[in-house]
Structures are given as structure tokens and as C-alpha cells.
C-alpha positions as CSV (number, residue, x, y, z in Angstrom):
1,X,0.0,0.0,0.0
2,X,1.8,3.7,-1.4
3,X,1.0,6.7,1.4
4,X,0.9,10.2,0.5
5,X,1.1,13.0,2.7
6,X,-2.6,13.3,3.4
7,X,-2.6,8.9,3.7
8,X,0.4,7.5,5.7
9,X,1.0,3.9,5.2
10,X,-1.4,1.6,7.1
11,X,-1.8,-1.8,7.7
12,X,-4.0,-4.3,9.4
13,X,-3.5,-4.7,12.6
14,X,-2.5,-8.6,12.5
15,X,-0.2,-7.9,10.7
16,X,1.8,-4.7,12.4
17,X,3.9,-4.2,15.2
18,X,3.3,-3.8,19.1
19,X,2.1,-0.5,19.5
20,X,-0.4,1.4,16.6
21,X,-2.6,3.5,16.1
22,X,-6.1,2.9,14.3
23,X,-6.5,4.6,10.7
24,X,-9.5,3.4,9.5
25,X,-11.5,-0.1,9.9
26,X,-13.0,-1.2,6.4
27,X,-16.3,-3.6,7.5
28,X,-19.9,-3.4,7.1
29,X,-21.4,-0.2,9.1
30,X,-22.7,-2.5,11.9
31,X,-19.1,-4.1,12.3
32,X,-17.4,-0.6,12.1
33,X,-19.8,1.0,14.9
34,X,-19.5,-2.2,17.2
35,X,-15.7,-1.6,16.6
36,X,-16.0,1.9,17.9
37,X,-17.6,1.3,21.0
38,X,-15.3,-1.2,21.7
39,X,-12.7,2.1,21.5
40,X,-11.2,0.8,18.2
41,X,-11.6,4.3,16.8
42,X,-10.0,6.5,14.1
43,X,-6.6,7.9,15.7
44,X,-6.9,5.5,19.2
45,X,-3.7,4.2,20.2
46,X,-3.5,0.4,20.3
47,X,-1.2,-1.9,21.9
48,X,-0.8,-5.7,20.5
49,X,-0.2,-8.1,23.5
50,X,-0.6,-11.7,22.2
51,X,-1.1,-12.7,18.7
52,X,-1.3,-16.4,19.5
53,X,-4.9,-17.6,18.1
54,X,-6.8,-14.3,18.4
55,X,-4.9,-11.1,18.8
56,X,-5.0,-9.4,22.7
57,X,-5.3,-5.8,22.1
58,X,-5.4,-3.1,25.1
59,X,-7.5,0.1,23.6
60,X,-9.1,2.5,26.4
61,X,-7.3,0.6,29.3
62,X,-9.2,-2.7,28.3
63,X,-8.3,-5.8,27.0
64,X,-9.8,-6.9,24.1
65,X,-9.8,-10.3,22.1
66,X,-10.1,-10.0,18.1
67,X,-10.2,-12.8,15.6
68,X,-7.8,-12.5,13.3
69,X,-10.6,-12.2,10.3
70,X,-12.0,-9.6,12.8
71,X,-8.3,-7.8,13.2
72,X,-7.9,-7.6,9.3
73,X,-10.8,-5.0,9.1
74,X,-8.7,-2.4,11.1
75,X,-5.6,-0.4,9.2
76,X,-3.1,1.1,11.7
77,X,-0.4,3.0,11.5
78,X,2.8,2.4,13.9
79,X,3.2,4.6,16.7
80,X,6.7,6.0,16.8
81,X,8.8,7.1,20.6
């Protein structure tokens, strides 16, 4: 995936590093707002703690258990510092 200065480079978030930040989540509406809620929204700052099976996430000082199809639907960016 190219980035241009309005679009950095995202990717799912099974497939990036430790600590990211959510860029957009490409799912069906329902999916997307259930995402939200959950506190997987557009700039929230994500942190990857176990990718055995279904990925452990920690968003909004919770823990959170994604399926990996689930996981694929959210693009993040990495967070740097």
C-alpha cells in the first residue's frame, strides 16, 4: 500500500507491530460501529499483546480479544517514541 502525505502507510493490525494506532476499519457499518464502542476508533492508540490464536489488544485501558478475520478490518499505522 503507497501513502501520500494526506494517507500514511497503514496496515492491518494482524499484521503490524506492538504499539499502533487505528486509521481506518474497512467492515460493514454494523461491524465498524460495534468496533468503535469497543474504543477501536480512528486515531486510538493500540497496543498488541498476544497474537497467539486471536490477537489481545489493550485500547481504552481494556483488553480486548479480536479474531484475526475480525483484526484484518482495522488499518493502523505504527506509533513512533
Amino acid at each position: 500500500m503507497t501513502s501520500t502525505p494526506d494517507q500514511p502507510q497503514s496496515l492491518r493490525l494482524s499484521r503490524l507491530g506492538e504499539k499502533v494506532r487505528v486509521f481506518r476499519i474497512d467492515a460493514q457499518e454494523v461491524v465498524c460501529q460495534r468496533l468503535r464502542e469497543m474504543g477501536f476508533c480512528e486515531q486510538a492508540e493500540v497496543r498488541v499483546l498476544n497474537r497467539s490464536g486471536g490477537l489481545i489488544c489493550q485500547v481504552c485501558g481494556a483488553r480486548v480479544c479480536l479474531s484475526r478475520q475480525l483484526a484484518d478490518s482495522i488499518f493502523v499505522t505504527p506509533v513512533t517514541g
